[in-house]
N, C-alpha and C positions, 0 to 999 in steps of 0.2 A: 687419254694422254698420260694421266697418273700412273696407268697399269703399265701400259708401253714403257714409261722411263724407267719405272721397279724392275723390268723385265733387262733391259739392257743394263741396271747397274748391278744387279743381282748374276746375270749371268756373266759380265767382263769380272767380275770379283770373285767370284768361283772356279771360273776357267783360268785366275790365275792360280790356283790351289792345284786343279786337277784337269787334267788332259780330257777331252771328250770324244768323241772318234762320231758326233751326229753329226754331218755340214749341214743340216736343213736347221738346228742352231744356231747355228754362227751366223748360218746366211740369215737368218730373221731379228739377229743381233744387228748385224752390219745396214738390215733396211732396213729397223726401225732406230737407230741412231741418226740415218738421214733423215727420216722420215720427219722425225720428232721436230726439228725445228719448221717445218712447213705447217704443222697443226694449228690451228687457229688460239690464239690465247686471250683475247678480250674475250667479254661477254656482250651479249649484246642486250641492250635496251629494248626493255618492254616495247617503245613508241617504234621500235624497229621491226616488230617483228609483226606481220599483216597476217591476221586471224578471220579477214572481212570472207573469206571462201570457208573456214570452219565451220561445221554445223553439229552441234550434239543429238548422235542418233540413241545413248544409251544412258541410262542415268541408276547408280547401286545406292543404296544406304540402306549400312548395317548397323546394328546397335552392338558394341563392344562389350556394353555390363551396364548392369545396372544396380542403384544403390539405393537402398534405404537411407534419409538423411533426417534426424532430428535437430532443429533451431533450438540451444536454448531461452527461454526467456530475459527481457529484458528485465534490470534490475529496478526499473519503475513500471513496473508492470507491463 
């Protein structure tokens, strides 16, 4: 939805600068200006969303780095 409205207020703002001669532009201006307000804008709630059919068929873990760490001592030993 973010990209969509960048894309209509970016192109209505240019197109007043400079004439364009694309209509597959315009027209994707004109339907995503409708468009936009029918997009969903709540989020929805973890308790909303049914994950009971989900099943984990793959599992990655990769180590990023790795670091040498020295603790200094405590000042009572």
């Amino acid at each position: 939805k973010k990209d969509l409205n960048g894309y209509v207020r970016f192109y209505e703002f240019v197109s007043q600068i400079t004439a364009f001669d694309d209509y597959e532009m315009e027209r994707l201006c004109v339907f995503a200006r409708h468009l936009l307000p029918l997009l969903r804008q709540e989020i929805l709630e973890e308790d909303e969303i049914d994950l009971s059919a989900v099943m984990l068929t793959h599992y990655n873990l990769k180590a990023k780095r790795t670091q040498d760490l020295k603790l200094k001592e405590d000042a009572e030993g």
